[in-house]
SEFIZA-3560 file (N, C-alpha, C; in Angstrom, 3 decimals):
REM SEFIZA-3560
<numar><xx>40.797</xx><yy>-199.373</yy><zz>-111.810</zz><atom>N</atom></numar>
<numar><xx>40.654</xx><yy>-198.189</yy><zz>-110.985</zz><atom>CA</atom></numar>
<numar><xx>39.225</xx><yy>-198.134</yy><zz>-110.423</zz><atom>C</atom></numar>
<numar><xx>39.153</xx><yy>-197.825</yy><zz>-109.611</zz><atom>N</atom></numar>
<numar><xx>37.968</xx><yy>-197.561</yy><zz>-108.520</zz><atom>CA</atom></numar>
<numar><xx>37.180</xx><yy>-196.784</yy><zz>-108.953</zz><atom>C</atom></numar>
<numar><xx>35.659</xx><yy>-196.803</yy><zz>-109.108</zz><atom>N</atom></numar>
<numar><xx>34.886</xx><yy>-195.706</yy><zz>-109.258</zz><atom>CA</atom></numar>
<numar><xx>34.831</xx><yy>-194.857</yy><zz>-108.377</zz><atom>C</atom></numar>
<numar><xx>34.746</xx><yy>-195.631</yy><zz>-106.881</zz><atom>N</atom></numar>
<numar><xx>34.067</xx><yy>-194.699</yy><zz>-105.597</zz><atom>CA</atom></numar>
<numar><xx>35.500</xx><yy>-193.666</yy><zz>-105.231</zz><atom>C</atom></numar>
<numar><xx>35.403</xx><yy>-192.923</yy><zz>-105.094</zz><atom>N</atom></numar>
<numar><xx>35.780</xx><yy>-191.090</yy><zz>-104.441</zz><atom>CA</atom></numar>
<numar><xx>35.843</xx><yy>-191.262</yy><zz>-102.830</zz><atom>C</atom></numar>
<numar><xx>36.092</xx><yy>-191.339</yy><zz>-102.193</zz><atom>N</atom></numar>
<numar><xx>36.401</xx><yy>-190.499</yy><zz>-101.246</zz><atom>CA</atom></numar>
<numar><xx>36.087</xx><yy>-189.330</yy><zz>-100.462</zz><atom>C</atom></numar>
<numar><xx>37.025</xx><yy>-188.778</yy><zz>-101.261</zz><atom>N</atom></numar>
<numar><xx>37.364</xx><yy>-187.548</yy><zz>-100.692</zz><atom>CA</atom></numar>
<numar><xx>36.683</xx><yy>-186.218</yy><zz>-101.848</zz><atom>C</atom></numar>
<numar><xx>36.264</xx><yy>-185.429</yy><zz>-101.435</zz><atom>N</atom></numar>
<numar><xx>35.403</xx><yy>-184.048</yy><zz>-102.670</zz><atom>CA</atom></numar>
<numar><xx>36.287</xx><yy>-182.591</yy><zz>-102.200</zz><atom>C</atom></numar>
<numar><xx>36.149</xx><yy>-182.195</yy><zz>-103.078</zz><atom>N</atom></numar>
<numar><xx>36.406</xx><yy>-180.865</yy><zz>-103.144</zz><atom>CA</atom></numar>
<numar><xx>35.709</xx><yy>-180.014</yy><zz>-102.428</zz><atom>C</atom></numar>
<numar><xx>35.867</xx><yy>-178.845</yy><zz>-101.845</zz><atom>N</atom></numar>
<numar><xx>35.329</xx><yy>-177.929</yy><zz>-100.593</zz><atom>CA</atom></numar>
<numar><xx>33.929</xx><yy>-177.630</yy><zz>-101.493</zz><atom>C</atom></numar>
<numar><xx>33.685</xx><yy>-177.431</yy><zz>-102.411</zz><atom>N</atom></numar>
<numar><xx>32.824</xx><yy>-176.640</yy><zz>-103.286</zz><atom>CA</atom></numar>
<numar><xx>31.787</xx><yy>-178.118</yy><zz>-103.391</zz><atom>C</atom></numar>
<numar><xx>32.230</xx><yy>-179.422</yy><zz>-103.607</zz><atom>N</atom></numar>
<numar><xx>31.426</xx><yy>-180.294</yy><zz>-103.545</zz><atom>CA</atom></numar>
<numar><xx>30.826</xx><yy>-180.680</yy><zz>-102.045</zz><atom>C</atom></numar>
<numar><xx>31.499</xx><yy>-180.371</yy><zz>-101.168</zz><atom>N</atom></numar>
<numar><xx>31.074</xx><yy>-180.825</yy><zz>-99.924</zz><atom>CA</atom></numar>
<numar><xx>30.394</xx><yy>-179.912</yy><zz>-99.520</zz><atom>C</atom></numar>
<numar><xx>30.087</xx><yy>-178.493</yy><zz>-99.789</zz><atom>N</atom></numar>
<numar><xx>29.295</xx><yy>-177.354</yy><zz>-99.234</zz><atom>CA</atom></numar>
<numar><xx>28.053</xx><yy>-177.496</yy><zz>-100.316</zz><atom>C</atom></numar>
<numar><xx>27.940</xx><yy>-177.970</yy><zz>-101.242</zz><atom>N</atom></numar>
<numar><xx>26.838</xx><yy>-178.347</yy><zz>-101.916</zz><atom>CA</atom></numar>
<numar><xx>26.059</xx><yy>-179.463</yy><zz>-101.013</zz><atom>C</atom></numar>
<numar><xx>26.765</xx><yy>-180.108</yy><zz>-100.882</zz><atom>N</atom></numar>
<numar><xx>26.189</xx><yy>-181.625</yy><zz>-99.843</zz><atom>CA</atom></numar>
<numar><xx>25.974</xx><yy>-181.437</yy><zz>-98.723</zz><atom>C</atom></numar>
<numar><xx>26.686</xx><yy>-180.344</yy><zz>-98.025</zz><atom>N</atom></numar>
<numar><xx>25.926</xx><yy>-179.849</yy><zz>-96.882</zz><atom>CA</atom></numar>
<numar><xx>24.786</xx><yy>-179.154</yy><zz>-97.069</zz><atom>C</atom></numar>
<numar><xx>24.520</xx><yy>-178.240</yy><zz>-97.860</zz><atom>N</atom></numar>
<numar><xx>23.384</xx><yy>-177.826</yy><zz>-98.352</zz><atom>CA</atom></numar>
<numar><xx>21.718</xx><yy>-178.750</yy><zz>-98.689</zz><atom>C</atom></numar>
<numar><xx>22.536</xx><yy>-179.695</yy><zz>-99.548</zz><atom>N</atom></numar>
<numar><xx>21.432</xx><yy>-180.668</yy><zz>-99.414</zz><atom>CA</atom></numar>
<numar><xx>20.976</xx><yy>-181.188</yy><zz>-98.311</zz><atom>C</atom></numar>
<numar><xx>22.243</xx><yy>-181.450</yy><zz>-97.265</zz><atom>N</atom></numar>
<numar><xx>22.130</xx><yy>-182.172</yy><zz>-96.087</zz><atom>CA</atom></numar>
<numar><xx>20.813</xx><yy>-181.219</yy><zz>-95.532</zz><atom>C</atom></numar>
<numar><xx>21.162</xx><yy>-180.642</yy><zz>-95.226</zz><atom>N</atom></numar>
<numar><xx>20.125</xx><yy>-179.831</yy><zz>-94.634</zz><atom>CA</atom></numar>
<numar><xx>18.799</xx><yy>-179.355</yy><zz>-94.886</zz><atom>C</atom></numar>
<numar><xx>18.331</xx><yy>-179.580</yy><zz>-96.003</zz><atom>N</atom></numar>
<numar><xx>16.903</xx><yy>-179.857</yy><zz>-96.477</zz><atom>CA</atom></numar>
<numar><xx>16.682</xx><yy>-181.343</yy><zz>-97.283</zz><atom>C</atom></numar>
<numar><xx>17.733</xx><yy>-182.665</yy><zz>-96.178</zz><atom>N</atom></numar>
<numar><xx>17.331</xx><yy>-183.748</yy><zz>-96.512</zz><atom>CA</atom></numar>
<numar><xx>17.424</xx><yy>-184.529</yy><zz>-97.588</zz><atom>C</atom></numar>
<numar><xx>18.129</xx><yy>-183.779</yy><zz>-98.775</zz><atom>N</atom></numar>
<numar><xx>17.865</xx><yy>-184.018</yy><zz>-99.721</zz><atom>CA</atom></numar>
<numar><xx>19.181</xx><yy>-184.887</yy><zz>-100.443</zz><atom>C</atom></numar>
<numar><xx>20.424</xx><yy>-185.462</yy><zz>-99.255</zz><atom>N</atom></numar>
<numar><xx>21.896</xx><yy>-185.781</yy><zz>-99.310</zz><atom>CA</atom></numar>
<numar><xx>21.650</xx><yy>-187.296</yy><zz>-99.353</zz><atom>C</atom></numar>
<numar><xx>22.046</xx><yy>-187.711</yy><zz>-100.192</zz><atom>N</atom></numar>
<numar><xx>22.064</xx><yy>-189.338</yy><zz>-100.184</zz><atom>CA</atom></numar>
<numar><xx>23.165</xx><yy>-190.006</yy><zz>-98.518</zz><atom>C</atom></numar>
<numar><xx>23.006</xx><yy>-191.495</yy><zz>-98.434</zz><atom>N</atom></numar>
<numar><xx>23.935</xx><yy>-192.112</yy><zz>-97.456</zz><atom>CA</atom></numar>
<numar><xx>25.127</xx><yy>-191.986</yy><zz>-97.937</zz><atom>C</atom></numar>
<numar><xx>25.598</xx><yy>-191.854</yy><zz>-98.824</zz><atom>N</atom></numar>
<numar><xx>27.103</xx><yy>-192.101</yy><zz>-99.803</zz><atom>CA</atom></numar>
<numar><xx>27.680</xx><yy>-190.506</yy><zz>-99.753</zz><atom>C</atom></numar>
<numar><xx>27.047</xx><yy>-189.561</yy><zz>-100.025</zz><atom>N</atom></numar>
<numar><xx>27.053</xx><yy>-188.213</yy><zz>-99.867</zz><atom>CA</atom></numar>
<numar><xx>27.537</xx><yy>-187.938</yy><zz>-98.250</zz><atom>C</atom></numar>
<numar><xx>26.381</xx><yy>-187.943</yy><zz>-97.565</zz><atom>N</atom></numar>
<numar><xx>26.839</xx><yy>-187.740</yy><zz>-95.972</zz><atom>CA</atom></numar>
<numar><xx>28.006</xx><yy>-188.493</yy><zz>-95.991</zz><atom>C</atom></numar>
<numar><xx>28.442</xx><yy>-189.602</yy><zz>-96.160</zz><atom>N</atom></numar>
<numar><xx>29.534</xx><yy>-189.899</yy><zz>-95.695</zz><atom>CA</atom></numar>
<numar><xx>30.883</xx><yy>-189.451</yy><zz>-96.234</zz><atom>C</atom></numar>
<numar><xx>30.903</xx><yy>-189.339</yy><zz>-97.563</zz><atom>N</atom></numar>
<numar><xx>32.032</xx><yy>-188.404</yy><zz>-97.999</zz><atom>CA</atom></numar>
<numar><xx>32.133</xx><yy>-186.749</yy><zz>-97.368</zz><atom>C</atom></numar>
<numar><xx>30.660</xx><yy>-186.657</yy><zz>-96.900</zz><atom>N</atom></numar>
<numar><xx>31.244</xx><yy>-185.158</yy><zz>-96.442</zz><atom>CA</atom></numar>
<numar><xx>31.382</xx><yy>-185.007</yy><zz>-95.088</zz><atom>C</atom></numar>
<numar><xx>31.168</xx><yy>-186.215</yy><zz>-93.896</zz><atom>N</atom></numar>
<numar><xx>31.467</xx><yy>-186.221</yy><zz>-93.015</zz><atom>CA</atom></numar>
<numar><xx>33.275</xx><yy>-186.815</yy><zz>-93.012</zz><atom>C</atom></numar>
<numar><xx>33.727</xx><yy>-187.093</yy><zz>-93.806</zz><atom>N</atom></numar>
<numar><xx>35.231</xx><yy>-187.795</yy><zz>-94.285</zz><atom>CA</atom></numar>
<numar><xx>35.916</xx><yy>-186.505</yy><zz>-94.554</zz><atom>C</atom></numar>
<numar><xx>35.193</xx><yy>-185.755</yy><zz>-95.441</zz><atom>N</atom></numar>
<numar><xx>35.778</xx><yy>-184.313</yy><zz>-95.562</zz><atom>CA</atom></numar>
<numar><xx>35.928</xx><yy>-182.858</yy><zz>-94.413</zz><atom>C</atom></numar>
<numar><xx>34.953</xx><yy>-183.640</yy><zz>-93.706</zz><atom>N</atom></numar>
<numar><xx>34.643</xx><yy>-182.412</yy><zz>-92.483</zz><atom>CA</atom></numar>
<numar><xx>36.223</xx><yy>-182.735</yy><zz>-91.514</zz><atom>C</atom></numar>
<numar><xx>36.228</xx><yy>-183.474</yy><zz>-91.502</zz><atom>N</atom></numar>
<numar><xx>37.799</xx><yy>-184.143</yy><zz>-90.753</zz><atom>CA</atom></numar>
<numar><xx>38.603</xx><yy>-183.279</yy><zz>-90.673</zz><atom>C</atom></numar>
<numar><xx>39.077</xx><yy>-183.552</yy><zz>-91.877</zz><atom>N</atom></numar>
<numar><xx>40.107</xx><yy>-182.741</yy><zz>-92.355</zz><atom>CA</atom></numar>
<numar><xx>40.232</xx><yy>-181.339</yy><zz>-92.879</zz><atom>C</atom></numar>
<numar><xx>38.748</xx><yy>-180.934</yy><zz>-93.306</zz><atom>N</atom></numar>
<numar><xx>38.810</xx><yy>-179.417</yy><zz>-93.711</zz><atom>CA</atom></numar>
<numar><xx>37.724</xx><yy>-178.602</yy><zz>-92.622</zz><atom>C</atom></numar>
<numar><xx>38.945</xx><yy>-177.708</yy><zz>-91.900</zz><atom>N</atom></numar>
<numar><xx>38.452</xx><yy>-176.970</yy><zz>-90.768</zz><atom>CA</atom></numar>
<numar><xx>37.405</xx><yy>-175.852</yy><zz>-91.470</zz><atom>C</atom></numar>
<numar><xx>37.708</xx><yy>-174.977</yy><zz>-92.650</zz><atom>N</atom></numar>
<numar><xx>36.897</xx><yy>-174.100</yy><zz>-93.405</zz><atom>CA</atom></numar>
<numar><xx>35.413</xx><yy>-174.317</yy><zz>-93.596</zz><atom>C</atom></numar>
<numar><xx>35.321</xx><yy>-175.941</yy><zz>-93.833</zz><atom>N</atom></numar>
<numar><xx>34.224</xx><yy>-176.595</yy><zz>-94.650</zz><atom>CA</atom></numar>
<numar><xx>33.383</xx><yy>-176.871</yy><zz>-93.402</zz><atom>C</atom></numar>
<numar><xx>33.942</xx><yy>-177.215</yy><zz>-92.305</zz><atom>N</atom></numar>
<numar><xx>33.470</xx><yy>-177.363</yy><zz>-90.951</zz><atom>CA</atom></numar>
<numar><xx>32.722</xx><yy>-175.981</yy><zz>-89.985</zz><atom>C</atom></numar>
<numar><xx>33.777</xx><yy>-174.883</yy><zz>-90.756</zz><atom>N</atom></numar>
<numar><xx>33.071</xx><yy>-173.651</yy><zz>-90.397</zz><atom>CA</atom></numar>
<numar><xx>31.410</xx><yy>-173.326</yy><zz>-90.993</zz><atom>C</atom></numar>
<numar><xx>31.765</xx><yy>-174.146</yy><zz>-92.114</zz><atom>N</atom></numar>
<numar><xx>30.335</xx><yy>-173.196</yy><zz>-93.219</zz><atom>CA</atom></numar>
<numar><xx>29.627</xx><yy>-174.265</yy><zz>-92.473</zz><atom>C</atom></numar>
<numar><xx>29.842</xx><yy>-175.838</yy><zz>-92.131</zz><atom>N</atom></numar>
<numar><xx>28.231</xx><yy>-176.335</yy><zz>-91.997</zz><atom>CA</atom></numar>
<numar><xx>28.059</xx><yy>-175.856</yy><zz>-90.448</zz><atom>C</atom></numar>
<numar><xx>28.836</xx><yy>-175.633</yy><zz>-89.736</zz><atom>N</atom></numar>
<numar><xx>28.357</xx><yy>-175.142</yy><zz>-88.430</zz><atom>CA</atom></numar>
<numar><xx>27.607</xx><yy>-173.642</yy><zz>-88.415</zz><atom>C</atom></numar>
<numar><xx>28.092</xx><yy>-172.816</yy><zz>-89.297</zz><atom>N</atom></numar>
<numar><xx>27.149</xx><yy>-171.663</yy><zz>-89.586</zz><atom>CA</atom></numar>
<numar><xx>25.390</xx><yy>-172.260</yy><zz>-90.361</zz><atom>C</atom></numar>
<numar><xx>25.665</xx><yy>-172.475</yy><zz>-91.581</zz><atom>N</atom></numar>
<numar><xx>24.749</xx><yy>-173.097</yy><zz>-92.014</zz><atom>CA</atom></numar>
<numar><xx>23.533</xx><yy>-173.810</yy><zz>-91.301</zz><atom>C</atom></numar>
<numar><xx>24.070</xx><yy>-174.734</yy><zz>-90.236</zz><atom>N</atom></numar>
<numar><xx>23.107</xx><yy>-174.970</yy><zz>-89.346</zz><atom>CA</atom></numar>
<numar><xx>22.684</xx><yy>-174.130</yy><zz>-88.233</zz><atom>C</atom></numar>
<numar><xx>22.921</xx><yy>-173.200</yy><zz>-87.776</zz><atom>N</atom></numar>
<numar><xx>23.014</xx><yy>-172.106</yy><zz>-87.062</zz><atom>CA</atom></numar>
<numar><xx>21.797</xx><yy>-171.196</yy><zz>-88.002</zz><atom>C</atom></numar>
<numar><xx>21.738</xx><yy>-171.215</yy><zz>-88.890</zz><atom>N</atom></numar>
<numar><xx>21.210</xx><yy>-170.206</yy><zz>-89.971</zz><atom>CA</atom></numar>
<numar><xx>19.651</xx><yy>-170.847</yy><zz>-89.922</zz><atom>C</atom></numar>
<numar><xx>19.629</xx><yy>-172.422</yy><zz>-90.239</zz><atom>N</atom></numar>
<numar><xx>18.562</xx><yy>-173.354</yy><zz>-90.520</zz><atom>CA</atom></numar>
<numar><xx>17.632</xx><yy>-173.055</yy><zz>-89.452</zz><atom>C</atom></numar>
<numar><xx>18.564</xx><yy>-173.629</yy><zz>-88.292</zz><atom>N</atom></numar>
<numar><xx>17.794</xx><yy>-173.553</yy><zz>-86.947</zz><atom>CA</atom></numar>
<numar><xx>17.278</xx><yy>-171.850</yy><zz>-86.525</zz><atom>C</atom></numar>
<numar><xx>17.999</xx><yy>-170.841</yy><zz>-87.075</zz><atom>N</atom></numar>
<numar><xx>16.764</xx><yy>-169.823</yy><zz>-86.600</zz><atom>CA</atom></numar>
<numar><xx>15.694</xx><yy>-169.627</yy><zz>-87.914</zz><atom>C</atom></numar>
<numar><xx>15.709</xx><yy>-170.045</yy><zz>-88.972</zz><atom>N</atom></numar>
<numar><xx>14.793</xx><yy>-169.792</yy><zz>-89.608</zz><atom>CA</atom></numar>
<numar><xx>13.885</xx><yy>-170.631</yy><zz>-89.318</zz><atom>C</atom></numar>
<numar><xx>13.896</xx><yy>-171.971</yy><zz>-88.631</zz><atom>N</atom></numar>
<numar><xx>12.836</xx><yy>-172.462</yy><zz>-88.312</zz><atom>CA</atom></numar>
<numar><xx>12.136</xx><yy>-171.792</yy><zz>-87.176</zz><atom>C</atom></numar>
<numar><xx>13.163</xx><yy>-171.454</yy><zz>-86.308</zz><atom>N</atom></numar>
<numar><xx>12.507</xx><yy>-171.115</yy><zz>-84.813</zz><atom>CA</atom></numar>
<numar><xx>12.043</xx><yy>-169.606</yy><zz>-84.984</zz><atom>C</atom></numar>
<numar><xx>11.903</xx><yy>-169.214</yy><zz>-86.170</zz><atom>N</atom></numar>
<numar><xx>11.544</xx><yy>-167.621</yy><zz>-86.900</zz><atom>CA</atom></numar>
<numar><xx>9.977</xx><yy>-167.697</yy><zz>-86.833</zz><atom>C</atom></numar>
<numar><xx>8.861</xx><yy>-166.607</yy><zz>-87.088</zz><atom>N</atom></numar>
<numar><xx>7.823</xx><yy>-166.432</yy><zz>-87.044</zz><atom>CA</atom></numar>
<numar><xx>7.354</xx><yy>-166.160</yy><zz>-88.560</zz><atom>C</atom></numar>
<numar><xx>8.781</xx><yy>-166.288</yy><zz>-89.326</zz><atom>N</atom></numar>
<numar><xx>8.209</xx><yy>-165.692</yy><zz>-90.316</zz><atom>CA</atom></numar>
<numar><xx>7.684</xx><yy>-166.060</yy><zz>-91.573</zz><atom>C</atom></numar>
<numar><xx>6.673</xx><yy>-165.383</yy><zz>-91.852</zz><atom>N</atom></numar>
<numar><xx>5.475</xx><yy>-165.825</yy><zz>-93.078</zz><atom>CA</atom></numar>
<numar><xx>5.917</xx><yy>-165.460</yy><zz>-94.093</zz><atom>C</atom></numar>
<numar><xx>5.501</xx><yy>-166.230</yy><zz>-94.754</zz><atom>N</atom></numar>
<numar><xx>6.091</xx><yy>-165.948</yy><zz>-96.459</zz><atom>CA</atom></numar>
<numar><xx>4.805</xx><yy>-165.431</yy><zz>-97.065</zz><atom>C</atom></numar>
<numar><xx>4.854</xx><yy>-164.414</yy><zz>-98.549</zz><atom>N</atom></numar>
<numar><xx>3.947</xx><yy>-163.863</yy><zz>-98.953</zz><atom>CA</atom></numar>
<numar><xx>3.086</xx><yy>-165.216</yy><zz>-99.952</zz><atom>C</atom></numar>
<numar><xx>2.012</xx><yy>-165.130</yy><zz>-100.539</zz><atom>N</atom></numar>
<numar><xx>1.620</xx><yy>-165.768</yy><zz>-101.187</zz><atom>CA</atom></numar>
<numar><xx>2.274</xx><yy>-165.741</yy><zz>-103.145</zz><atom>C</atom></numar>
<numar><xx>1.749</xx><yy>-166.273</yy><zz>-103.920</zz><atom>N</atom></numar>
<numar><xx>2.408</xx><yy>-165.912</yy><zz>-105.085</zz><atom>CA</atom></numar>
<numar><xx>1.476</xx><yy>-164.723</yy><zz>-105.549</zz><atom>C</atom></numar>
<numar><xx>0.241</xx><yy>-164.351</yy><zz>-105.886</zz><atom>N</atom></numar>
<numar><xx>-0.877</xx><yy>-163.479</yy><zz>-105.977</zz><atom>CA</atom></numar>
<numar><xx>-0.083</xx><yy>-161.770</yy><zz>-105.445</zz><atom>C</atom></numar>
<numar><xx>0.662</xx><yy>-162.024</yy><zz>-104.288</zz><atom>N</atom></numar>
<numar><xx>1.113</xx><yy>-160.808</yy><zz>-103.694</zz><atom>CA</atom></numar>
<numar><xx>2.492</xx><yy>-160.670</yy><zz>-104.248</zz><atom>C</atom></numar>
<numar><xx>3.046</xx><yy>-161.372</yy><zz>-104.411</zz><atom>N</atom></numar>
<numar><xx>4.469</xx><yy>-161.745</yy><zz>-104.902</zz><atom>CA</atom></numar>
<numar><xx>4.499</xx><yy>-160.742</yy><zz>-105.980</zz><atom>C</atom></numar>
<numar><xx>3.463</xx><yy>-161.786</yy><zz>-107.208</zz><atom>N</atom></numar>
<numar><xx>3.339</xx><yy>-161.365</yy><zz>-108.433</zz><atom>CA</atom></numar>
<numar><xx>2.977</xx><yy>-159.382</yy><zz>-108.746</zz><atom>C</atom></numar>
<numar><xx>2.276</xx><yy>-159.216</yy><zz>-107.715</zz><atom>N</atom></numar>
<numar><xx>1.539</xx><yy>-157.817</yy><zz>-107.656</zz><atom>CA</atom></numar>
<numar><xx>2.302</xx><yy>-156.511</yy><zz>-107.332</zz><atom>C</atom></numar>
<numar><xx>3.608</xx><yy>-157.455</yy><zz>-106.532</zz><atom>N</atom></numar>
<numar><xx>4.814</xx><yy>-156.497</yy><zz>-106.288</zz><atom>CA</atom></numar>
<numar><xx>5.592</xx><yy>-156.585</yy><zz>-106.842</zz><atom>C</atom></numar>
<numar><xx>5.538</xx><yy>-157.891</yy><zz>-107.783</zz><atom>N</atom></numar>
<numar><xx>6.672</xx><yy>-157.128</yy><zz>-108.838</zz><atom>CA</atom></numar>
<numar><xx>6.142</xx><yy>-156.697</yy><zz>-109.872</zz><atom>C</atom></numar>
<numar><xx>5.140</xx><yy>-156.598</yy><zz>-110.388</zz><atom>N</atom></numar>
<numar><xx>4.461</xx><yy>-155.725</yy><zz>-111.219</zz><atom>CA</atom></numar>
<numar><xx>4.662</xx><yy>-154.083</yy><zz>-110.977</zz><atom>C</atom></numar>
<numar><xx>4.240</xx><yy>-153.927</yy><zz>-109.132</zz><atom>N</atom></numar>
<numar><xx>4.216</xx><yy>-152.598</yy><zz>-109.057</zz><atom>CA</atom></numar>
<numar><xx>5.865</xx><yy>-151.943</yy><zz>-109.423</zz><atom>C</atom></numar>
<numar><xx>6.816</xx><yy>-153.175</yy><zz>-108.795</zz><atom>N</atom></numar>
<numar><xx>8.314</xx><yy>-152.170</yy><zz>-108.924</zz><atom>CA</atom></numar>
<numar><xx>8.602</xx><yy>-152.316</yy><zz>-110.252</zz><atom>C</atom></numar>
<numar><xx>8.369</xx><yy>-153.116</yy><zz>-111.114</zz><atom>N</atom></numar>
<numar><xx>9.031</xx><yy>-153.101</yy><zz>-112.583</zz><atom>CA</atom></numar>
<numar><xx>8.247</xx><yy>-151.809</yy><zz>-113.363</zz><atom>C</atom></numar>
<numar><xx>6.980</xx><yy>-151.568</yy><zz>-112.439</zz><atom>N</atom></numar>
<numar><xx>6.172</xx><yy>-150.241</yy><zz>-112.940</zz><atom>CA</atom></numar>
<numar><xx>7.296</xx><yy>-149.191</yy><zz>-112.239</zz><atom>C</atom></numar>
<numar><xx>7.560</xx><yy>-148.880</yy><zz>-111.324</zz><atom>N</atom></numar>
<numar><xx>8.554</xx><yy>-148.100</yy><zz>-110.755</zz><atom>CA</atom></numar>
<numar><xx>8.731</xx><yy>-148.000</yy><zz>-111.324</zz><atom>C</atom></numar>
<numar><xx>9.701</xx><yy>-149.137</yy><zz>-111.771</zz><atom>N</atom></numar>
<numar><xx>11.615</xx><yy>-148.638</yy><zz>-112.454</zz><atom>CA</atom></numar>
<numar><xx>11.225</xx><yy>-148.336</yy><zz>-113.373</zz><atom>C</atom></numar>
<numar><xx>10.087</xx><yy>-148.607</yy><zz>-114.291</zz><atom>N</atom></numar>
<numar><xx>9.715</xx><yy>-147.866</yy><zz>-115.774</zz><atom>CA</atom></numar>
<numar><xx>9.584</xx><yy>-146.123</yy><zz>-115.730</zz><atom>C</atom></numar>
<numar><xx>8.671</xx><yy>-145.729</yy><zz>-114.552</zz><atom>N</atom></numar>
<numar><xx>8.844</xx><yy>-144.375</yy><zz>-114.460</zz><atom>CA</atom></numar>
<numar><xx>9.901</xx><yy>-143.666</yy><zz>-113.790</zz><atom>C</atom></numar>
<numar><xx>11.052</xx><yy>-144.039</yy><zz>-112.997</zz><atom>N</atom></numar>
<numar><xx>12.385</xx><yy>-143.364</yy><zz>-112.983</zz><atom>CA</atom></numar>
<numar><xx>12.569</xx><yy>-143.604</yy><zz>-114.136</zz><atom>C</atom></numar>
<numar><xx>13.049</xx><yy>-144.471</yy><zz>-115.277</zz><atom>N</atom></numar>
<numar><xx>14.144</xx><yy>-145.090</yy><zz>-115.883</zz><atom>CA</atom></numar>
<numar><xx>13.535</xx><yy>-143.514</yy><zz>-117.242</zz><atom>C</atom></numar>
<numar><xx>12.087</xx><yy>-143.327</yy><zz>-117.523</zz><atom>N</atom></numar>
<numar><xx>11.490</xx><yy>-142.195</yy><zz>-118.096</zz><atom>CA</atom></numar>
<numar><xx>11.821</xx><yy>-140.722</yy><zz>-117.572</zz><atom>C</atom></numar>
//
């Protein structure tokens, strides 16, 4: 019996599109999930959204906080929720 697969499950191929998209999808990968895109119209929906999604977050302006600020806001809300939760 054959090791190599084919064909993946919707849940495996939306993982691999995922990777696909921050590069991170092997040659063997892309090709099972371009084999799968064929035939599953659903799975074809998510990577056409998915890339739709990629491409405006790149073409976005937007800045990410540092960790220093990150950290400082969640300090302040876990301080919040301590004084509602009182």
């Amino acid at each position: 019996m054959s090791k190599f697969k084919i064909t993946i499950p919707c849940d495996e191929a939306n993982h691999v599109c995922d990777k696909t998209q921050y590069n991170n999808a092997t040659l063997w990968e892309k090709i099972k999930l371009n084999i799968h895109l064929i035939y599953c119209r659903a799975c074809r929906k998510y990577t056409a959204n998915n890339s739709k999604l990629t491409k405006a977050i790149k073409k976005s302006d937007v800045e990410c906080l540092d960790k220093t600020s990150k950290d400082l806001m969640k300090r302040d809300f876990e301080k919040a929720l301590k004084e509602v939760a009182n």
